[in-house]
DOKE-362093 format. One line per field, with one value per residue (C-alpha): x negated, y negated, z negated. Coordinates in Angstrom, 3 decimals. Layout:
px = X/...;
py = Y/...;
pz = Z/...;
This chain:
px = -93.520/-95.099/-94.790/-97.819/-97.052/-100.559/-101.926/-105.850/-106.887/-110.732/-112.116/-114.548/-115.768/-119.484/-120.041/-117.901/-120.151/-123.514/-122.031/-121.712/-117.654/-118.418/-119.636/-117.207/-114.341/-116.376/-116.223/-112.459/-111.401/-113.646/-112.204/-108.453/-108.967/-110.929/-107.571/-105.467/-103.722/-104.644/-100.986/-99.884/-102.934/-103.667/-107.239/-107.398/-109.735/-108.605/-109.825/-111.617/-109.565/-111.138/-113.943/-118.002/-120.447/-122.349/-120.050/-116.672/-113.307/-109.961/-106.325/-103.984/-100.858/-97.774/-98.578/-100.889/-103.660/-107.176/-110.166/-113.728/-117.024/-116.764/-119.856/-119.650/-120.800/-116.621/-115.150/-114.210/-113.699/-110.545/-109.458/-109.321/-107.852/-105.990/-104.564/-104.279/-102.924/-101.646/-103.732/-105.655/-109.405/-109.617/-113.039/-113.193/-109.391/-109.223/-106.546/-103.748/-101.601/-101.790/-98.498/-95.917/-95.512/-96.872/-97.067/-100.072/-101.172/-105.107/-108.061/-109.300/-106.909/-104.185/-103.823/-101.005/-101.998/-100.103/-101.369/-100.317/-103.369/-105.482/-101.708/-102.431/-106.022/-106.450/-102.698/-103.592/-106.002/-107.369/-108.310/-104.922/-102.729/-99.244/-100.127/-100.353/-97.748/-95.567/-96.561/-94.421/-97.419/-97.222/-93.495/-94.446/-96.241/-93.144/-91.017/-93.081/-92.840/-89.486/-88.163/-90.276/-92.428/-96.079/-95.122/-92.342/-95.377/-97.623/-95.233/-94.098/-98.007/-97.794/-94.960/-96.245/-98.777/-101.733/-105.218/-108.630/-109.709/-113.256/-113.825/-112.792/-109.251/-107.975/-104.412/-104.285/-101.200/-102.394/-105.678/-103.608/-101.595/-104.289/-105.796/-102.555/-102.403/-105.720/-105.179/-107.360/-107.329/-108.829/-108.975/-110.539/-109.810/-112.616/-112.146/-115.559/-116.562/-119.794/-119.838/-123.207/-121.853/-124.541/-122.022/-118.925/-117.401/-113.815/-113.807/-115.562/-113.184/-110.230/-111.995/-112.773/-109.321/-107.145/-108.458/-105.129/-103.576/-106.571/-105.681/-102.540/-103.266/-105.916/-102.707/-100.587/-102.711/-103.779/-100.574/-99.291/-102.719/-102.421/-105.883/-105.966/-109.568/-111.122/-113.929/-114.683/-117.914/-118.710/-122.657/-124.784/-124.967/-121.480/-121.661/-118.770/-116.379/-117.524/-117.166/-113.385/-112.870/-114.270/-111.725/-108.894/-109.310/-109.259/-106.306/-104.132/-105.404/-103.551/-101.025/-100.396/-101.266/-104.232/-104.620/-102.048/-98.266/-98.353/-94.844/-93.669/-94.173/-95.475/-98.687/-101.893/-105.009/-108.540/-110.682/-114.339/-116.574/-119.628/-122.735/-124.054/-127.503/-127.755/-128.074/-126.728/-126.212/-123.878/-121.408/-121.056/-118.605/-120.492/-123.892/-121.483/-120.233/-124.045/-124.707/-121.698/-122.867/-126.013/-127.938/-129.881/-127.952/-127.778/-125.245/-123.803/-123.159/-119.310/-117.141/-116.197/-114.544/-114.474/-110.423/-111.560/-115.009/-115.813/-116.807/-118.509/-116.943/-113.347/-110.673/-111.114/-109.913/-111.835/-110.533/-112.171/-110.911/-108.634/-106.893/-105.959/-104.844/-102.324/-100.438/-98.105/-96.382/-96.132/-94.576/-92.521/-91.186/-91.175/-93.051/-90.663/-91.455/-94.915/-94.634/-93.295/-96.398/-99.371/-98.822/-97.516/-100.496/-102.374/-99.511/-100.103/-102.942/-106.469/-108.839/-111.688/-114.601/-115.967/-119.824/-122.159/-122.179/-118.538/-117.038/-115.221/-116.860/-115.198/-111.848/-109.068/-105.804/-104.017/-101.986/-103.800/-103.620/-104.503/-107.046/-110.702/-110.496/-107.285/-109.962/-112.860/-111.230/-108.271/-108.988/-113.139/-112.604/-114.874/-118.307/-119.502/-121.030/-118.893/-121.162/-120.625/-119.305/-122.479/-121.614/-120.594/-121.307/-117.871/-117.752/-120.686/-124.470/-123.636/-121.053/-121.069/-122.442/-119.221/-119.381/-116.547/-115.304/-114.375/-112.209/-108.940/-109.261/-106.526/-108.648/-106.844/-107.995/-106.896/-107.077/-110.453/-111.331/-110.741/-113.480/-115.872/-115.544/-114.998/-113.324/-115.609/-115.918/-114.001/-117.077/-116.757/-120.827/-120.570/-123.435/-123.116/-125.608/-128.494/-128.147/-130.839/-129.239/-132.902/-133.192/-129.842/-130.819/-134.343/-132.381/-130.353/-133.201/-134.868/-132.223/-131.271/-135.155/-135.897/-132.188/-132.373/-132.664/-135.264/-133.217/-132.594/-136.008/-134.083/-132.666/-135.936/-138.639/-135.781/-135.051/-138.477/-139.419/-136.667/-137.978/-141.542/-139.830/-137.434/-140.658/-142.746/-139.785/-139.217/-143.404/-142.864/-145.125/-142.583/-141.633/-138.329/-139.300/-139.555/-135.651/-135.116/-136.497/-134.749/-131.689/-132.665/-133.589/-130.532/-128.508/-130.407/-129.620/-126.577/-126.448/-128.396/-128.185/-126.448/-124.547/-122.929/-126.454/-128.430/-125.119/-124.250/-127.240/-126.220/-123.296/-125.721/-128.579/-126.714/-124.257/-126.831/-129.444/-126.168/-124.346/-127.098/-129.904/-131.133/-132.217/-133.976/-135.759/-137.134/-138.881/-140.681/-143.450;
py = -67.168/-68.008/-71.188/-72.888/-75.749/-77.743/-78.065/-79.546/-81.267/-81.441/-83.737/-81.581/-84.398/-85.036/-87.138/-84.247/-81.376/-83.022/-84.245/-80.569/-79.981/-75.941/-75.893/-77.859/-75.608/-72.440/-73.672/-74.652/-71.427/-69.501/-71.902/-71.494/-67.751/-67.365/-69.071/-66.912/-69.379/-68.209/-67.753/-71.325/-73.146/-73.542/-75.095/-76.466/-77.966/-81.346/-84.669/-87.442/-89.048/-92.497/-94.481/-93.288/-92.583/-89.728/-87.091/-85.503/-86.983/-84.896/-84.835/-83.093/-82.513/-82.970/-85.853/-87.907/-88.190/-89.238/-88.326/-89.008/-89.153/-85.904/-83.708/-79.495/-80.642/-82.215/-79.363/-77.265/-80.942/-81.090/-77.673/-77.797/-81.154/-82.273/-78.567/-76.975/-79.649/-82.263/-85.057/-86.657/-87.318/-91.202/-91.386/-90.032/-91.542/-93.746/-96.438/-95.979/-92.723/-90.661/-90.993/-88.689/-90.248/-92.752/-95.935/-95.603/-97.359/-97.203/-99.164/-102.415/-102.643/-99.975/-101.871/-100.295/-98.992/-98.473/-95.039/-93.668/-92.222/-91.225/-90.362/-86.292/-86.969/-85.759/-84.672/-81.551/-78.769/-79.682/-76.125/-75.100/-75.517/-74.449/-77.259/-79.757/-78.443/-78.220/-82.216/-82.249/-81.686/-80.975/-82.259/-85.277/-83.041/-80.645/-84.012/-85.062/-81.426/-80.925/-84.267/-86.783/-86.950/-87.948/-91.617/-92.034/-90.694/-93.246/-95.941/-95.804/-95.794/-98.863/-100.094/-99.862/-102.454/-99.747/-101.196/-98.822/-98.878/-98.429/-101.920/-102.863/-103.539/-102.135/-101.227/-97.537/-96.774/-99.020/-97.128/-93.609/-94.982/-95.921/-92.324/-91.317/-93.190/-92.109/-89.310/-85.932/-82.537/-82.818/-85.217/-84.931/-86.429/-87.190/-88.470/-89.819/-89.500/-90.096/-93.205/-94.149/-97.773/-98.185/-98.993/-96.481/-93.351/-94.035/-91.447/-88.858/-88.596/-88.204/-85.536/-83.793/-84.493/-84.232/-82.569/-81.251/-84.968/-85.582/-83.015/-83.481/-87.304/-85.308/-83.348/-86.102/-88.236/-85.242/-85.001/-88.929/-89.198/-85.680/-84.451/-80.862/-80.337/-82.411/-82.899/-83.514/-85.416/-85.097/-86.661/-83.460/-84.987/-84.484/-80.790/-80.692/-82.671/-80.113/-76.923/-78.163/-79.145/-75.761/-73.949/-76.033/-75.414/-72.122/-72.164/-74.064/-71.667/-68.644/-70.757/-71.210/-75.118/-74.732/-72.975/-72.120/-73.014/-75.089/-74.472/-72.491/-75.886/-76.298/-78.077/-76.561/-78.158/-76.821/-78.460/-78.112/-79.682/-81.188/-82.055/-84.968/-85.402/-88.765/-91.456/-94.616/-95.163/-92.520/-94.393/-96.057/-94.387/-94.254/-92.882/-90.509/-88.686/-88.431/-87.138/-84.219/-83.824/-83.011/-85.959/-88.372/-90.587/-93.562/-96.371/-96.777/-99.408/-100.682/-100.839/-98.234/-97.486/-94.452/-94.109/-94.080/-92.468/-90.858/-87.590/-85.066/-88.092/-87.951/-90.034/-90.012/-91.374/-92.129/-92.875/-93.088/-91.208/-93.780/-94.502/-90.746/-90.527/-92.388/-91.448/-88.481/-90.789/-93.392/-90.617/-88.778/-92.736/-94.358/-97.866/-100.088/-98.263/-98.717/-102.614/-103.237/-102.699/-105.016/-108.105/-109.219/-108.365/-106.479/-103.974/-100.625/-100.574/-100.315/-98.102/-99.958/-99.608/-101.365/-101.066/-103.013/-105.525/-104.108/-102.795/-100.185/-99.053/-96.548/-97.183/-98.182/-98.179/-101.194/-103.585/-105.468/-108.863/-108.167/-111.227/-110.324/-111.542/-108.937/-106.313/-107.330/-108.620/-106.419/-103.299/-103.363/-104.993/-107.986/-108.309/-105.870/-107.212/-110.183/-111.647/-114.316/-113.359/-114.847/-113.429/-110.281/-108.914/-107.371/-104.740/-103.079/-103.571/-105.186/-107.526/-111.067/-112.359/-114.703/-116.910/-117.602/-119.725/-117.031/-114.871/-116.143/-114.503/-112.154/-108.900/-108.119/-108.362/-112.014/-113.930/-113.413/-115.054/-118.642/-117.298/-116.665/-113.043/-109.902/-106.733/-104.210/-100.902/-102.049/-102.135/-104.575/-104.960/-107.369/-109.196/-111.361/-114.530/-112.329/-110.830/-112.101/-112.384/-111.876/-108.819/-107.583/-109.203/-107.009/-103.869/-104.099/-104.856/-102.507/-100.338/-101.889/-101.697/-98.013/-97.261/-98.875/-96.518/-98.600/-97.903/-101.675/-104.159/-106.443/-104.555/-102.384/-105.921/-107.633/-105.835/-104.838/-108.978/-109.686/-107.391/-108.474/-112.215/-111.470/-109.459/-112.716/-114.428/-111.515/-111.897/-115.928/-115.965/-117.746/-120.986/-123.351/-122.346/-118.754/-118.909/-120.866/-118.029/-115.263/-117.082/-117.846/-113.878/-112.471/-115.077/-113.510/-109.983/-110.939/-111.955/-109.645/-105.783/-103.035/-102.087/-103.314/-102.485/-105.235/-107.752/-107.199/-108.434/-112.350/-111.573/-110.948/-112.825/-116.235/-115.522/-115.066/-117.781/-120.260/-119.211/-118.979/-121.624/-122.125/-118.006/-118.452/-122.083/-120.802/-118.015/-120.454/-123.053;
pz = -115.433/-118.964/-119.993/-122.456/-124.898/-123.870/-120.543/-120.575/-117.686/-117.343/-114.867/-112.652/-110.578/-109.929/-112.879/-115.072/-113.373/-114.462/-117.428/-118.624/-117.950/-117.127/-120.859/-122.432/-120.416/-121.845/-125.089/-125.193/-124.077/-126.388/-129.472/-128.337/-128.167/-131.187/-132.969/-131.241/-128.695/-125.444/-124.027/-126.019/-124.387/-120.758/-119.842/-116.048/-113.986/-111.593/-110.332/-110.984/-114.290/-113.720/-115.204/-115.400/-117.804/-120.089/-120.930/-119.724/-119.582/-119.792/-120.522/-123.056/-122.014/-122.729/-125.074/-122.227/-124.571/-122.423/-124.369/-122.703/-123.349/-124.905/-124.909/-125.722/-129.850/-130.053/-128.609/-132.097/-133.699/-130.779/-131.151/-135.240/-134.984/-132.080/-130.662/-134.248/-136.359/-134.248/-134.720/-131.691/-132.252/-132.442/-132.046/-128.591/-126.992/-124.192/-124.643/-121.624/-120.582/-117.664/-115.676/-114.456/-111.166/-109.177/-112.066/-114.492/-117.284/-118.055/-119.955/-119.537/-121.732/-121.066/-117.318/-114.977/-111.843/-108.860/-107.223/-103.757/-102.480/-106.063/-107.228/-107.535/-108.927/-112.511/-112.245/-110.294/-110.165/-106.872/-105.636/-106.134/-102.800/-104.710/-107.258/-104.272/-102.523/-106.131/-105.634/-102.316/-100.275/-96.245/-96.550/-95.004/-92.328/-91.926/-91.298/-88.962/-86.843/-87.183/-86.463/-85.067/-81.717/-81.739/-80.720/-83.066/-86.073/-84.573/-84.519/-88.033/-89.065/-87.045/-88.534/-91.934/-91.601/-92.584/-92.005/-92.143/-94.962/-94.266/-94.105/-90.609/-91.262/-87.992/-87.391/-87.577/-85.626/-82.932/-82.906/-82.400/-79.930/-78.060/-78.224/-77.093/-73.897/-72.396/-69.776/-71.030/-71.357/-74.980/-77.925/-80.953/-84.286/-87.100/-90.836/-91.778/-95.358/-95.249/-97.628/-97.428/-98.973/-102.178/-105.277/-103.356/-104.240/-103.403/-100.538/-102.391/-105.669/-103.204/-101.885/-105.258/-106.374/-103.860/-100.369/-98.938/-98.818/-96.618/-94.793/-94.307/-93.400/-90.398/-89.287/-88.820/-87.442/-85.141/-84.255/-83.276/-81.384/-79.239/-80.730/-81.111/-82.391/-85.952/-87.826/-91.262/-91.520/-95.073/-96.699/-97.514/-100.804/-101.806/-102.900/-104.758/-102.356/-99.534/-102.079/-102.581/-98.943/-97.813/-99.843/-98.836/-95.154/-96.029/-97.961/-94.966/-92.528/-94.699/-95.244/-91.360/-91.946/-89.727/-86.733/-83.765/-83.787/-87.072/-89.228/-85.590/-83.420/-80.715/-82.283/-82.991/-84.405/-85.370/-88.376/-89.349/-91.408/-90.493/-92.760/-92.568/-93.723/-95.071/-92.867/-94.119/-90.033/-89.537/-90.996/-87.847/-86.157/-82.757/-84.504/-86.078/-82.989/-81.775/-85.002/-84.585/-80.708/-82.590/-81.296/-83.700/-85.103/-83.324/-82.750/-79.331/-77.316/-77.090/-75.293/-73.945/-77.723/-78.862/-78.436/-74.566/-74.426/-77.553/-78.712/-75.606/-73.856/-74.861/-76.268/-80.095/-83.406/-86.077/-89.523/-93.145/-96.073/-97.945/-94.337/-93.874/-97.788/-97.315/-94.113/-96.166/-98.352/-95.478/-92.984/-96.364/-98.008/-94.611/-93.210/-95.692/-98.859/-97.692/-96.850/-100.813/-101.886/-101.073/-99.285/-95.688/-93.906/-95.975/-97.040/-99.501/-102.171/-102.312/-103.980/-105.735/-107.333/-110.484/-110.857/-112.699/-115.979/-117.189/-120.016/-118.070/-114.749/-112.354/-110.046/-109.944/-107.006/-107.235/-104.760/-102.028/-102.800/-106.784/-108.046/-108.428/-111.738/-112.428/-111.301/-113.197/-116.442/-116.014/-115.539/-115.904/-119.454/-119.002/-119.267/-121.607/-124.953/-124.419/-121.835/-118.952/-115.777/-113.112/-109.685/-108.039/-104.939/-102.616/-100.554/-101.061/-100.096/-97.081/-98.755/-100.152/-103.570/-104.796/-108.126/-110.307/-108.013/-106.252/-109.211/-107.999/-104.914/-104.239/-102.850/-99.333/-95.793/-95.046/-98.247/-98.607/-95.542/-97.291/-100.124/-97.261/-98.441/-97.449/-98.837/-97.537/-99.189/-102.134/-104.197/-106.655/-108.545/-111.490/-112.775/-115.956/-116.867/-117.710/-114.225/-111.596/-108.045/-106.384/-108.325/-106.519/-103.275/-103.077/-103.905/-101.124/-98.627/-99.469/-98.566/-95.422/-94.396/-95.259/-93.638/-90.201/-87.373/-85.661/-82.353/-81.553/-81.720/-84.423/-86.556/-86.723/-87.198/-89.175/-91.804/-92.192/-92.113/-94.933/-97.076/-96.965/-97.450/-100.417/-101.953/-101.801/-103.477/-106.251/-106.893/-107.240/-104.116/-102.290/-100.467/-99.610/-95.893/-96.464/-97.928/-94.651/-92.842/-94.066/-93.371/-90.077/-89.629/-90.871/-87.991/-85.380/-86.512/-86.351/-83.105/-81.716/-83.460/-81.978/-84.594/-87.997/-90.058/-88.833/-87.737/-91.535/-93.443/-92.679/-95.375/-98.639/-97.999/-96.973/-99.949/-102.521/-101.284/-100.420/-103.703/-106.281/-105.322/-108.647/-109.170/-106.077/-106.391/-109.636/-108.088/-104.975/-105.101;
C-alpha cells in the first residue's frame, strides 16, 4: 500500500455541496498533478467539519490545519503555498485542531469538544465502509453477537443512563425492553431522521458523515428489541444524507452486515429507507408509521404505544438519529465509560446546534450538563460584532425563548426544568439586543399554522387563530387582551391537541410574551 505525506479532507456536506466543494476538489487535484504530486498528495471527501457559512471547509493532514471559507479562486494560492512550501494560508485558517481521537479542540476560541457520536465526522470519508470499519466499526455489533443475548444488549443500554435524544428524553433500553416483552411473530425497528425541527441539522450531518454508526446503532438495537425488519425514515429534502445512506446499506449487505445470518448468528435483519416528503408532522412518531404504512400522515391516538401496537399493528421501536449514534461505543466501552461523561441523569453528550446572532454558527458535541453560556460564548464566540446577548430560543421552533437569566443553565434533561426550559432539539437560536422577539415569535407561527395537519379541531383553528393574533401584534394593530388571548389559545392547545404540534405551542408563545413584555407592549395600543 502507498503511503502519501498529506491527506485533504474536504467537507462534502450540504452546505460544502452548494458551497461549490466538487469544484474546489477538481481544482486541487488538477493543481497537485500539474506540480507533479499526485502519489505525495491524497484529496478525500468526509463529513461535516463543523461550523456554516459561504464557502467550503477542509482539513490538511498530518499537520491538523482547518481552513474554511475557501472558495475554487484560493485553491492554487493553497497548493503554491501551504502543500508546496510549507506555509499555511493565514487568511483562510480556523483557530482549533482536528483530533486524533475522541477529544477536540475547535473555535469559539479553539474550545475542546468531547465527541462520541460526531467522533468519525470529518475524520473519515464517509462512503468508505473499510475507513469506518478501520475506525473499529461493527466491533461493537460483533460483541454484541458473539457474546451477549438480546436482554443482556438491552440492559446495558439501560444501564448507561441513555435518554432519546429527540427531545423526549426517554430511557432507551427501557423502551427496547419493552418491545422485547410483547408476544409477536414480527417487530419492526425505525430510526426517524426526519428533522423537521426549524434551526436543526444534528441528525442530518451524522448521516452525511457517518451512516454506518447509524447503522450499526439500528443493528443493535434490532437486535436487544427482537425486531427483524427496519426502516430508515429519512426527509426527501436531505439528498445527500439519503445518497450516502443508500450506499451504505449497500455496502453492509456485501459485507454480510445486512441480510440473513449476520457475522454466522443466528440474527437476521432487513433495512430500507423510506422518503419522507416533508411533513413537519411526521416527526411524530405515530404520524410516522402511517406515513410508512402509506397512510397520510397523521398522529395517532396513545396509548396503545407504539412498543405494543405500532407499525401494521406490531410491537415497534422508534428512535431518532443521535439516540442510535451512540449505542456502538456504549455496547464497545460499556454503560460506565458511558456514565463518565454527562451528568447523573442526563449521562453521555449532546449534539447541538448554534444558529442565529453568533460569531460562530454550526455544532458542536459536548457533555450534557455544559452551561448555555459555555455554548453560546464558548464555542459560538459571542455575539458577533461584539453585540449584547437579548434572548435565545431552546430546542427548536417549538422551544422556549430564555433571557440571560437563563445562561447559567447547565443544558441536560433535568436541570433545565428549574429554568422553565427545555432541551428540545438541541437548537440553540441566539438573538442579540437588536433582535425583536415578535419578529421570531411570527416566524414560528407561521410555521406551526401552515404545518398543522388540521386532523384535530384545535390544533387546526388554533394555530391558524395565533397567527392572525401575533400578525395584528407584528402590524402594531394589537391589544393587551389580544396577548391575553394568545396565551389563553396556546393553554387550550395544550390541553386539548392530539399530538405534540399543537400541545407544544404553549412553550414559545408564553416564553416570549412572559419573558420579553416590553418587545411586545411596544407593538399594542
Amino acid at each position: 500500500m502507498k503511503l502519501a505525506r498529506t491527506h485533504i479532507l474536504v467537507s462534502m456536506d450540504m452546505e460544502g455541496s452548494q458551497g461549490g466543494a466538487l469544484e474546489v476538489i477538481r481544482r486541487l487535484k488538477d493543481e497537485i498533478a500539474k506540480h507533479g504530486l499526485t502519489e505525495e498528495i491524497k484529496v478525500l471527501e468526509t463529513g461535516t467539519i463543523g461550523g456554516t457559512g459561504a464557502g467550503v471547509s477542509m482539513v490538511v493532514y498530518p499537520e491538523q490545519v482547518i481552513y474554511e471559507h475557501v472558495y475554487p479562486l484560493d485553491v492554487t494560492l493553497l497548493v503554491e503555498e501551504h502543500l508546496l512550501k510549507g506555509r499555511p494560508v493565514k487568511r483562510l485558517m480556523k483557530p482549533g485542531r482536528i483530533p486524533q481521537e475522541v477529544r477536540m479542540e475547535r473555535i469559539g476560541p479553539a474550545r475542546e469538544q468531547t465527541r462520541v457520536v460526531l467522533a468519525n465526522s470529518g475524520v473519515i470519508d464517509p462512503e468508505n465502509i473499510d475507513e469506518y470499519i478501520g475506525r473499529n466499526g461493527y466491533t461493537a455489533l460483533e460483541k454484541a453477537l458473539t457474546s451477549m443475548t438480546p436482554a443482556q444488549v438491552a440492559a446495558e443500554v439501560k444501564r448507561s443512563g441513555l435518554r432519546g435524544r429527540g427531545g423526549a428524553g426517554f430511557p432507551t433500553g427501557l423502551k427496547w425492553e419493552s418491545a422485547a416483552s410483547v408476544p409477536s411473530d414480527q417487530r419492526y425497528i425505525i430510526c426517524n431522521a426526519d428533522e423537521g425541527e426549524p434551526g436543526t441539522f444534528k441528525d442530518r450531518l451524522i448521516l452525511e458523515g457517518d451512516p454506518h454508526k447509524l447503522i450499526e446503532g439500528i443493528l443493535l438495537g434490532a437486535y436487544a428489541s427482537g425486531a427483524s425488519k427496519g426502516y430508515l425514515y429519512i426527509r426527501g429534502e436531505y439528498t445527500l444524507s439519503i445518497h450516502r445512506m443508500r450506499k451504505a446499506i449497500d455496502d453492509a449487505y456485501r459485507y454480510g452486515l445486512l441480510g440473513v445470518a449476520i457475522l454466522d448468528s443466528a440474527f437476521s435483519f432487513e433495512l430500507e429507507i423510506k422518503e419522507g416528503a416533508g411533513a413537519y408532522v411526521c416527526g411524530d412518531e405515530t404520524a410516522l408509521m402511517d406515513s410508512l404504512e402509506g397512510k397520510r400522515g397523521e398522529p395517532r391516538i396513545k396509548p396503545p404505544y407504539p412498543t405494543v401496537v405500532g407499525l401494521f399493528g406490531k410491537p415497534t421501536v422508534i428512535n431518532n438519529v443521535e439516540t442510535l449514534a451512540n449505542v456502538p461505543p456504549i455496547i464497545a466501552k460499556g454503560a460506565d465509560w458511558f456514565r463518565t461523561i454527562g451528568t447523573e441523569k442526563s449521562p453521555g453528550t449532546k449534539v447541538f446546534t448554534i444558529l442565529g446572532d453568533v460569531q460562530y454558527p454550526g455544532l458542536v458535541e459536548v457533555p450534557m450538563g455544559t452551561s448555555m453560556a459555555e455554548i453560546i460564548f464558548g464555542y459560538g464566540g459571542g455575539i458577533k460584532g461584539g453585540g449584547k446577548f437579548k434572548a435565545a430560543l431552546l430546542g427548536g421552533a417549538a422551544g422556549i425563548y430564555v433571557s440571560d437569566t437563563t445562561l447559567p443553565a447547565r443544558m441536560d434533561f433535568d436541570s433545565l426544568k428549574e429554568y422553565a426550559a427545555v432541551l428540545g432539539s438541541g437548537a440553540v437560536m441566539v438573538m442579540s439586543e437588536e433582535a425583536s422577539v415578535v419578529e421570531s415569535l411570527y416566524a414560528v407561527l407561521r410555521f406551526f399554522e401552515h404545518e398543522s395537519c388540521g386532523q384535530c379541531v384545535p390544533c387546526r383553528a388554533g394555530t391558524k387563530a395565533l397567527f392572525d393574533l401575533i400578525k395584528k401584534v407584528r402590524a402594531d394593530q394589537g391589544t393587551r387582551e389580544d396577548l391575553e388571548r394568545m396565551i389563553k389559545i396556546s393553554e387550550v392547545l395544550y390541553s386539548s391537541s392530539l399530538c405534540p404540534l399543537g400541545q407544544s405551542l404553549i412553550m414559545p408563545v408564553k416564553s416570549a410574551i412572559e419573558n420579553f413584555p416590553d418587545d411586545f407592549l411596544a407593538k399594542v395600543q
